[in-house]
C-alpha positions in Angstrom: -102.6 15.5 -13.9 -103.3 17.8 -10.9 -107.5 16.9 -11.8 -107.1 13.4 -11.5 -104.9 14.1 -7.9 -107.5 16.4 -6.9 -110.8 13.6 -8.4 -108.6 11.0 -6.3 -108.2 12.8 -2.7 -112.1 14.0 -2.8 -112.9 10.7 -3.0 -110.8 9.4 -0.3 -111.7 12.1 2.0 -115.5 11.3 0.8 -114.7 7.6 1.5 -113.7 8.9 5.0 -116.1 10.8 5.5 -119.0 8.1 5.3 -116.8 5.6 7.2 -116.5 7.9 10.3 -120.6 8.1 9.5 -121.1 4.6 10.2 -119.0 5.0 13.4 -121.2 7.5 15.0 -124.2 5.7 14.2 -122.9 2.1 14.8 -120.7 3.2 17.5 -120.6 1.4 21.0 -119.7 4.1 23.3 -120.3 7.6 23.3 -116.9 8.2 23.1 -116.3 6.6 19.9 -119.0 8.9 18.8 -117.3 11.8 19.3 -113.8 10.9 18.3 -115.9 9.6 15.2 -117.4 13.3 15.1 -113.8 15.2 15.6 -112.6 13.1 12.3 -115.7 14.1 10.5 -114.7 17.5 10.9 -111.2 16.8 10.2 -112.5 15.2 6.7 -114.7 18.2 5.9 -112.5 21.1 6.8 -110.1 18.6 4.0 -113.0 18.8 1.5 -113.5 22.3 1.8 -110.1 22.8 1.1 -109.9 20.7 -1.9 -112.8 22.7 -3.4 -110.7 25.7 -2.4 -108.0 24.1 -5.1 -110.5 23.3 -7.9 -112.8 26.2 -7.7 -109.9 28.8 -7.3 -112.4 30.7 -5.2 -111.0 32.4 -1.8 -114.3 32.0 0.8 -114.1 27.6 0.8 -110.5 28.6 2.8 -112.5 31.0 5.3 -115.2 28.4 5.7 -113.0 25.8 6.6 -111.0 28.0 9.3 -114.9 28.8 10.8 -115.5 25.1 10.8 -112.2 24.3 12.4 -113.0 26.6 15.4 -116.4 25.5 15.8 -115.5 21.7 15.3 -112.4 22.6 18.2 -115.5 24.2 20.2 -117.9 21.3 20.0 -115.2 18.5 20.6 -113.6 19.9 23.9 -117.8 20.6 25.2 -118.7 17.5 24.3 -115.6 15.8 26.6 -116.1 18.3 29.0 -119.7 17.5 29.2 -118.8 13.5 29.8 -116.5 14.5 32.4 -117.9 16.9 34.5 -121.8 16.2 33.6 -122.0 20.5 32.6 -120.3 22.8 30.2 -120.3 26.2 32.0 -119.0 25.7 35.8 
């Protein structure tokens, strides 16, 4: 039972994954771009996560903590980069 809950919620994060896809690309403002890209990472560090649950191995749960930071990192450069026009002041 657990396989088919675990089948079911890779397939909506997957589902989720290529709809926030189509919003970067299709996107009119760069702003929805980059809320589109803060999902994706949302949606991956959920996949990871899942494979953590039906592999059973320990380093998808690391990998999804490193990807957190560095999708926090990216998300508050790339609004800091609209708003100010630089990164580093």
């Amino acid at each position: 039972m657990i396989t088919y809950a675990l089948i079911f919620a890779i397939a909506c994060f997957s589902l989720g994954l290529l709809l926030n896809l189509w919003r970067v690309i299709v996107g009119p403002r760069i702003s929805d771009r980059i809320l589109a890209l803060d999902t994706m990472t949302v949606n991956c560090i959920a996949l990871l996560i899942l494979l953590n649950f039906s592999l059973g191995s320990p380093i998808f749960f690391e990998v999804a903590m490193l990807f957190a930071l560095v999708g926090f990192v990216s998300t508050v450069s790339y609004c800091r980069f609209l708003l100010r026009g630089d990164i580093i002041e």
